[in-house]
Backbone bond lengths (Angstrom), bond angles and torsions (degrees), N, CA, C in turn:
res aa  C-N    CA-C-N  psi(-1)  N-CA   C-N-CA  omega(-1)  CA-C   N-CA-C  phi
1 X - - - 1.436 - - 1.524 109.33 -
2 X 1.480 102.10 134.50 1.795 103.73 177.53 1.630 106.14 -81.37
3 X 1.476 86.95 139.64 1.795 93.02 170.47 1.571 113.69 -76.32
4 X 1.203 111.85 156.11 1.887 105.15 -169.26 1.349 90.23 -98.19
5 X 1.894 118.44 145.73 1.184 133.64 -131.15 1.749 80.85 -101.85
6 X 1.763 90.49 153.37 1.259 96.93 -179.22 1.766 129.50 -48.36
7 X 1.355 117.61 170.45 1.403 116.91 155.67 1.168 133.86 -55.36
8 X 1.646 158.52 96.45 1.378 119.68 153.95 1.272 129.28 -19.52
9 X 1.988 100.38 150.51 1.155 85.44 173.81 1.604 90.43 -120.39
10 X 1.365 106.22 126.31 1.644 115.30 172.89 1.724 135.88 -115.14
11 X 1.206 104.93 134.93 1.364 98.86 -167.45 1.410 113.80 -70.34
12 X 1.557 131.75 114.55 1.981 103.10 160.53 1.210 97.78 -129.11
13 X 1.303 92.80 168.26 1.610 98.35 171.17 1.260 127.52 -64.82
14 X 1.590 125.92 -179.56 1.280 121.92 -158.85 1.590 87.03 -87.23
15 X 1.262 125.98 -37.32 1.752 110.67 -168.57 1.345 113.06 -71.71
16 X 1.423 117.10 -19.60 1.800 130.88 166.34 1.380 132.73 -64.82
17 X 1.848 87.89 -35.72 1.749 101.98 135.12 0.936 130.67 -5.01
18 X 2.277 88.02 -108.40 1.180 106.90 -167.39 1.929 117.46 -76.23
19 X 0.873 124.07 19.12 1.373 157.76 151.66 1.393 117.14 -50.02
20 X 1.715 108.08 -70.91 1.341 114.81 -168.08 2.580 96.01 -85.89
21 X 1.453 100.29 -11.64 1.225 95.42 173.66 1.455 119.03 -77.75
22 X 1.279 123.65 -52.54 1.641 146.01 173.58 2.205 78.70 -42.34
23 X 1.301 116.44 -56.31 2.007 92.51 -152.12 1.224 79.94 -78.93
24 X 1.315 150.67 -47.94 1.413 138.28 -163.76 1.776 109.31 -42.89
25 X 1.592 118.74 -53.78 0.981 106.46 158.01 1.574 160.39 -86.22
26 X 1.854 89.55 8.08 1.351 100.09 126.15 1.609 87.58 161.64
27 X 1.450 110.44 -178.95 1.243 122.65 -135.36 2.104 104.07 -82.37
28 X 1.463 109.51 140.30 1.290 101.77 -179.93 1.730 111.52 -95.57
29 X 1.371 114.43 171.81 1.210 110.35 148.86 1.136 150.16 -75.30
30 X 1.449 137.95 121.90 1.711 122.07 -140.81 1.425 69.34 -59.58
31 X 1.470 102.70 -176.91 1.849 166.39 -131.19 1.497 97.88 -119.69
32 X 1.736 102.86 -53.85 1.576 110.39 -157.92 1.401 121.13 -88.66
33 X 1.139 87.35 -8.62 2.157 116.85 -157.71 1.429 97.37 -82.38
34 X 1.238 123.79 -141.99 1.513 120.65 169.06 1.343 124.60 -68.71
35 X 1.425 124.46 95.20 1.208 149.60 -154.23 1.983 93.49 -58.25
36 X 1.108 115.37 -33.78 1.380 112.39 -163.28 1.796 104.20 -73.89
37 X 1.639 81.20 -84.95 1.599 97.61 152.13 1.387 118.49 -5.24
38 X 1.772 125.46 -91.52 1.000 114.17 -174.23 1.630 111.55 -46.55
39 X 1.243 121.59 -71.40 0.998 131.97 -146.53 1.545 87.63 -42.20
40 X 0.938 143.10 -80.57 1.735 150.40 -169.56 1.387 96.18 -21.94
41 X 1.589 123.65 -53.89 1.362 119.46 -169.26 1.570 115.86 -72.12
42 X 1.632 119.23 -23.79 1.328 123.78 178.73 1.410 95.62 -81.60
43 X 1.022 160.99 -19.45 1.624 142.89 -167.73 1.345 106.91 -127.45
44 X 1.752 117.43 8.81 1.129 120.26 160.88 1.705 104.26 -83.46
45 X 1.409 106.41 -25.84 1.172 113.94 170.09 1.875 140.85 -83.36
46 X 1.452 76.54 8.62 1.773 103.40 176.92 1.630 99.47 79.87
47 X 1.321 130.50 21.83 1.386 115.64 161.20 0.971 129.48 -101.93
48 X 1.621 153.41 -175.24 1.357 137.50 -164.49 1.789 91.17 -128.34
49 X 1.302 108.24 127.80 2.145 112.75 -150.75 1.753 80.10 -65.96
50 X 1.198 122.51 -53.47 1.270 136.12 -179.00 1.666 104.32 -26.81
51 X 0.961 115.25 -80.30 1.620 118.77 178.38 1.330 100.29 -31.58
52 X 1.291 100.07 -79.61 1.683 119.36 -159.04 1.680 101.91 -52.81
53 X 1.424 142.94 -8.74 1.021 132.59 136.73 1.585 123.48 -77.45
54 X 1.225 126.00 5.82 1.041 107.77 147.93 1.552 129.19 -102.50
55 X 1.540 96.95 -16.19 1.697 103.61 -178.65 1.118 106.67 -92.74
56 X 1.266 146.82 -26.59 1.642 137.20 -166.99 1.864 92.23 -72.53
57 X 0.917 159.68 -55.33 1.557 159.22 -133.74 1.876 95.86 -79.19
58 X 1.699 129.58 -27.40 1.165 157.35 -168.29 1.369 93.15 -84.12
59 X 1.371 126.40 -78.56 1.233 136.53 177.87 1.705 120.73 -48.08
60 X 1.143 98.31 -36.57 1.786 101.75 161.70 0.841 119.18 -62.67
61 X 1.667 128.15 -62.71 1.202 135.34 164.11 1.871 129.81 -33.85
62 X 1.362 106.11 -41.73 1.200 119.20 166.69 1.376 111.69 -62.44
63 X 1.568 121.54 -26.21 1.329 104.19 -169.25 1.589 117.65 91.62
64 X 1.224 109.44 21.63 1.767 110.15 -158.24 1.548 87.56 -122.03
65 X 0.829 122.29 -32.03 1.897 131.49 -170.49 1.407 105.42 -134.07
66 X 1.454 111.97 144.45 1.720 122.38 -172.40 1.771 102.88 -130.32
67 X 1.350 118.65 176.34 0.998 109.08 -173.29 1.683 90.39 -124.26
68 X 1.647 118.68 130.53 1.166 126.82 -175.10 1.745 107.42 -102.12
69 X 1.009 144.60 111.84 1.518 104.71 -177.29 0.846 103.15 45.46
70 X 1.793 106.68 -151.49 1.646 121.91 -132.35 1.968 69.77 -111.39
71 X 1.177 129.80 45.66 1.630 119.16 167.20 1.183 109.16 -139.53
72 X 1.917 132.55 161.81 1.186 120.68 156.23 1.074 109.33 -88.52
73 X 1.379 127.70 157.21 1.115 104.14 152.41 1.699 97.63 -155.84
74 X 1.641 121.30 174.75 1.545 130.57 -140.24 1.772 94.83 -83.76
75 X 1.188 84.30 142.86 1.960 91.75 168.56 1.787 101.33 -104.65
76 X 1.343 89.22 149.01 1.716 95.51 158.49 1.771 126.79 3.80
77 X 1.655 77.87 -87.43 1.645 87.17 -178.28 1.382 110.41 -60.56
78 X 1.501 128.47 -57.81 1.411 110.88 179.14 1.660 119.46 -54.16
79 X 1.313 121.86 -1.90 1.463 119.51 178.26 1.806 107.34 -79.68
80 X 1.571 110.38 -53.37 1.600 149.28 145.34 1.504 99.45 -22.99
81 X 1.215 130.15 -65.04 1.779 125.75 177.30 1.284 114.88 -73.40
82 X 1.904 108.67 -39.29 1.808 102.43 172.82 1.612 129.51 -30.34
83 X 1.906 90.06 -64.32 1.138 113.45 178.28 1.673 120.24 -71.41
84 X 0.870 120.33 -23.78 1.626 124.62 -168.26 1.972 90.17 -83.21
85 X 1.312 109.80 -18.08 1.705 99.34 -176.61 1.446 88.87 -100.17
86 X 0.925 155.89 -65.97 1.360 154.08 174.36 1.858 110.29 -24.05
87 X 1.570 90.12 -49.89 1.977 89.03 177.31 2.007 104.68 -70.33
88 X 1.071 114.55 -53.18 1.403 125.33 170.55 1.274 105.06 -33.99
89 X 1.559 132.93 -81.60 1.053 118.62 -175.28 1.851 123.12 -78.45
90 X 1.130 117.58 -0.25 1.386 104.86 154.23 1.562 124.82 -77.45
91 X 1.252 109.25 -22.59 1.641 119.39 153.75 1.094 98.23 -64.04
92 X 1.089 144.83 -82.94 1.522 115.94 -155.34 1.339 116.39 -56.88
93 X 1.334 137.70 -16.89 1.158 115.58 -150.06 1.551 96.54 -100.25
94 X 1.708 116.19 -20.74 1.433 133.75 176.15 1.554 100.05 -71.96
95 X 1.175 116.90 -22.45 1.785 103.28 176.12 1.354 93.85 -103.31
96 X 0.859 158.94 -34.23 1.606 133.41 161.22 1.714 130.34 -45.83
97 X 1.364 96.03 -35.72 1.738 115.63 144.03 1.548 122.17 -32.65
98 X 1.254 83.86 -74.69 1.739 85.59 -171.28 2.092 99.35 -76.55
99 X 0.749 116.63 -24.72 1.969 113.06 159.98 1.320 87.47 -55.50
100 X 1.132 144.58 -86.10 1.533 131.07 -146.45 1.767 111.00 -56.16
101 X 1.476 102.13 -52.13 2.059 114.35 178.43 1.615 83.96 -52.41
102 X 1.399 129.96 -42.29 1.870 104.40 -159.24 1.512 112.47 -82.17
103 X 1.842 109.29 -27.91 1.105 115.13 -173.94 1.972 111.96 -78.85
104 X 1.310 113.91 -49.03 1.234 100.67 168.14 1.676 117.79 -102.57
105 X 1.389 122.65 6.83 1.409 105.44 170.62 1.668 127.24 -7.72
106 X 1.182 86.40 -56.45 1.866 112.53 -174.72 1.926 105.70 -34.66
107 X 1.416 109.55 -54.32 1.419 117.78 -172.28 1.603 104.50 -80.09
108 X 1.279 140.45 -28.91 0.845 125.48 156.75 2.069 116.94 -120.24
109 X 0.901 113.71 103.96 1.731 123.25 -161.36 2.043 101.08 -77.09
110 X 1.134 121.30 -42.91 1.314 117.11 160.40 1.251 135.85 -62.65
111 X 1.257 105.59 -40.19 1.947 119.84 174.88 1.515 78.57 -62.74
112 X 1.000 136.28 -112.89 1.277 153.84 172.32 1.569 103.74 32.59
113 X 1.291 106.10 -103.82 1.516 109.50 141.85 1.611 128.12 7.94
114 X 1.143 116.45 -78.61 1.351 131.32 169.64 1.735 116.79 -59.07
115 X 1.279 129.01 -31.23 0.749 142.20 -165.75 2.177 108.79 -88.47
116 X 1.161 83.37 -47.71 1.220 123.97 -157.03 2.128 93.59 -64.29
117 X 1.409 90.71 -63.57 1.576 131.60 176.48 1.360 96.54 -51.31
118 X 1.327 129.90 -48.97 1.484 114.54 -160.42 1.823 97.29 -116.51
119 X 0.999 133.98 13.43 1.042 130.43 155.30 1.872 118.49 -93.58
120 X 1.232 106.17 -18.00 1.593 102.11 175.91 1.914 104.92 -92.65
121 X 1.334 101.74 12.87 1.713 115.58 -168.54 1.641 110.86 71.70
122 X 1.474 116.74 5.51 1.449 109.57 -171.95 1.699 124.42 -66.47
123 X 1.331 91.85 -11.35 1.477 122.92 174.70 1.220 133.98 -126.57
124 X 1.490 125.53 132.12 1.668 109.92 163.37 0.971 129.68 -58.74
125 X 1.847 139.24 168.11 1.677 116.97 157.81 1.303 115.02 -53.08
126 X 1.377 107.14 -36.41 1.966 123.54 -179.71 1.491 98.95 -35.62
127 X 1.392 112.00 -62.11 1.640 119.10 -162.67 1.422 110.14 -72.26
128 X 1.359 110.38 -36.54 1.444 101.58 -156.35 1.843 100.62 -98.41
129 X 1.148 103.09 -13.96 1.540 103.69 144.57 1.494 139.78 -49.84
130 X 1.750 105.87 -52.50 1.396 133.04 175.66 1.392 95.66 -63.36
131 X 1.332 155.49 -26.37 1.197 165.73 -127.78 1.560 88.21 -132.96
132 X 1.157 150.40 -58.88 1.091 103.18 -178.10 1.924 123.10 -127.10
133 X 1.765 90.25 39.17 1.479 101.95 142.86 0.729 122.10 -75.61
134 X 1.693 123.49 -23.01 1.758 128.46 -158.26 1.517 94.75 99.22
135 X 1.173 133.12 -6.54 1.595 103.38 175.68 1.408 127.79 -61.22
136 X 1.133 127.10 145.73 1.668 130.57 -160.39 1.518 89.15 -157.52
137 X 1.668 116.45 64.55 1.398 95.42 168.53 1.922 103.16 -117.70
């Protein structure tokens, strides 16, 4: 069996982002279509219509967004890049975590512990909670 070929790795901007996040959770109205319309639905959606006519035409091109009808909405791979930046940066932000538990453990030795414990899975939240109420049951 063939393994399915890696991800690109592609640069966009942060508003191309949150762009390709808003259609992931579910589909917008093109840009080009009813100019009013959409626009109401993109900044009902906290985006600025302005941007998103300049970033959705990028995102097509990439192959990350398709045009359904009068909607965009996410292809495969842009579903595949959503999530792969979402897993990426929750890794980072969980190893900056454990930099802080290694760097000050010392001042607090239980948090630490607890922290420490349930981030390598050695612990539940259940336990490593009970751990530093003092539960010991």
């Amino acid at each position: 069996m063939q393994s399915p070929a890696p991800l690109p790795h592609v640069d966009i901007t942060d508003t191309q982002w949150r762009l390709l996040a808003q259609v992931v959770a579910a589909p917008l109205p093109r840009p080009e279509g009813n100019a009013g319309a959409a626009a109401e639905e993109v900044a009902a959606r906290g985006l600025d219509p302005d941007q998103v006519r300049a970033d959705w035409p990028v995102l097509l091109w990439l192959k990350f967004l398709a045009r359904q009808g009068e909607l965009l909405a996410v292809t495969d791979l842009g579903t595949a890049m959503h999530y792969r930046a979402l897993y990426e940066s929750s890794e980072q932000v969980l190893g900056e975590i454990a930099q802080l538990v290694e760097e000050y453990g010392a001042t607090a030795p239980e948090f630490a512990r607890a922290v420490g414990g349930l981030s390598r899975r050695a612990m539940s939240f259940a336990d490593a909670s009970a751990s530093l109420r003092g539960d010991t049951a």
